[in-house]
MARKE-970741 format. One record per residue (C-alpha): residue number from 1; residue in three letters; chain; y, z, x. Coordinates in nm, 2 decimals, decimal comma. Each point is the difference from the previous one (the first is absolute). Last residue first. Layout:
BEGIN
  nr rest kette      v      w      u
 NUM  Ala     A      Y      Z      X
...
***
This chain:
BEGIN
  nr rest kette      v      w      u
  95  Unk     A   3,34  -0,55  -0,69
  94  Unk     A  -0,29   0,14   0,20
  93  Unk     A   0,07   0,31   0,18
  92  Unk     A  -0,10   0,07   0,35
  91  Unk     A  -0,18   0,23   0,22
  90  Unk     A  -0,26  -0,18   0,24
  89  Unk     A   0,20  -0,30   0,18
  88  Unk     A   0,33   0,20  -0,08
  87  Unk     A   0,24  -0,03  -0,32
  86  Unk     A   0,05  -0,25  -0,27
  85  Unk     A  -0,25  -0,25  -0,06
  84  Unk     A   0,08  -0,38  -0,17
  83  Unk     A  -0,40  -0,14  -0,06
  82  Unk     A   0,06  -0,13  -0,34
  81  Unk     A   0,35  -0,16   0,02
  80  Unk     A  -0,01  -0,13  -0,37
  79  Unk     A  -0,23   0,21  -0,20
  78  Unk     A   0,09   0,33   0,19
  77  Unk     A   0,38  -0,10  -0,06
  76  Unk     A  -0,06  -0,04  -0,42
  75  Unk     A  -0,24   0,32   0,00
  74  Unk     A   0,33   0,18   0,18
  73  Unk     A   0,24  -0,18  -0,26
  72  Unk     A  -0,26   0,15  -0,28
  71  Unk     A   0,02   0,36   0,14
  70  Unk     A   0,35   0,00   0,05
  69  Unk     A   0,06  -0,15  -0,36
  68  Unk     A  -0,21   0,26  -0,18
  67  Unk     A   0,17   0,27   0,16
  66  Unk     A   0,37  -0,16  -0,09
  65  Unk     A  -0,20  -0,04  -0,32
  64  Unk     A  -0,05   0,37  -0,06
  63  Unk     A   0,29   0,14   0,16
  62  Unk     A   0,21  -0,24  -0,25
  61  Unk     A  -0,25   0,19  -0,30
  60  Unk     A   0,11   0,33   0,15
  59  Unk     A   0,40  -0,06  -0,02
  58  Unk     A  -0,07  -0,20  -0,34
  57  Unk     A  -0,17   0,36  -0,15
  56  Unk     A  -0,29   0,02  -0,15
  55  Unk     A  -0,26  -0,17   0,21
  54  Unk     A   0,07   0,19   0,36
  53  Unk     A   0,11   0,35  -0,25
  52  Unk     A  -0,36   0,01  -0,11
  51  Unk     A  -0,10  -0,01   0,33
  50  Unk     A   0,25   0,27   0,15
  49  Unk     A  -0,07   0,24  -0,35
  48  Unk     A  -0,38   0,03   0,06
  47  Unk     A   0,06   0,03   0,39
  46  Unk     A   0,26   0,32  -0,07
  45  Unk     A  -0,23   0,15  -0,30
  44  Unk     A  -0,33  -0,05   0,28
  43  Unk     A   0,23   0,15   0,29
  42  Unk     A   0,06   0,29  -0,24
  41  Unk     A  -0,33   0,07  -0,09
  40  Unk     A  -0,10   0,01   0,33
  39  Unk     A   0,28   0,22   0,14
  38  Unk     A  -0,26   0,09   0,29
  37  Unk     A   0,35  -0,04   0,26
  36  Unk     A  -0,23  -0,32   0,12
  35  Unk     A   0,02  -0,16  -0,36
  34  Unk     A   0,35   0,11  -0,01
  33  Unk     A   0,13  -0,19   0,32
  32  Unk     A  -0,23  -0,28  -0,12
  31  Unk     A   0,20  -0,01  -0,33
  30  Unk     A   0,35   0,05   0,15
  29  Unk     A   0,20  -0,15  -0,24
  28  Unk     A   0,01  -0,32  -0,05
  27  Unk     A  -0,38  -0,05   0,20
  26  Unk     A  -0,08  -0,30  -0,23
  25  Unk     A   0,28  -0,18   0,10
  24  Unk     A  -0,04   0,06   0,34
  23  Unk     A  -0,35  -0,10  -0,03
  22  Unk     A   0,05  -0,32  -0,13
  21  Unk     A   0,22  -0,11   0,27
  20  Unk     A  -0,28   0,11   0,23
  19  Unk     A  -0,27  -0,25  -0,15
  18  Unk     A   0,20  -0,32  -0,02
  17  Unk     A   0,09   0,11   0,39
  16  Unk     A  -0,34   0,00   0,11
  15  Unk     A  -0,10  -0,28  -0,22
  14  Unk     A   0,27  -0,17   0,23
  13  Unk     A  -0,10   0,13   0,33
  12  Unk     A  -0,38  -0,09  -0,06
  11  Unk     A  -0,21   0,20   0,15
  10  Unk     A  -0,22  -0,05   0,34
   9  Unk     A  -0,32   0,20  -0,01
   8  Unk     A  -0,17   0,10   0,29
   7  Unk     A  -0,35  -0,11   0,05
   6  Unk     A  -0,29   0,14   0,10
   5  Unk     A  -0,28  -0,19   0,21
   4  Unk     A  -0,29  -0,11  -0,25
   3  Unk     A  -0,33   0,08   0,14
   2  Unk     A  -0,24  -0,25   0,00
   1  Unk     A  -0,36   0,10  -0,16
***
């Protein structure tokens, strides 16, 4: 049986930042700052209202689709220049 050698995996920049823009807005608040603090229920309330808040309200919905376009413009990039790396020879980021 061949052993596979372990690989390190290389994210994607722009999913990267898709992700952490949501979680900003999700964290209004202090909601991991609670969680850790054992304010469970709080941090739950907090979360609840944050992601409610990201579809009700137009400041939430424009974090939504500036997410959504970040993500979609970094799918866009990966499709056309497929083999673009940012970084070292063995730590890098894909676009």
């Amino acid at each position: 049986m061949a052993r596979r050698k372990m690989i390190v995996p290389h994210p994607s920049i722009t999913g990267m930042a898709a992700g952490f823009s949501l979680l900003d807005d999700l964290n209004q608040g202090d909601v991991i700052g609670q969680a850790l603090a054992g304010n469970y229920k709080g941090a739950l309330t907090s979360i609840s209202s944050n992601s409610q808040d990201l579809i009700r309200t137009p400041a939430g919905r424009t974090a939504l689709v500036s997410a959504v376009g970040i993500a979609a413009l970094g799918a866009w990039a990966r499709k056309a220049l497929p083999s673009t790396k940012i970084g070292g020879s063995k730590l890098f980021f894909r676009i």
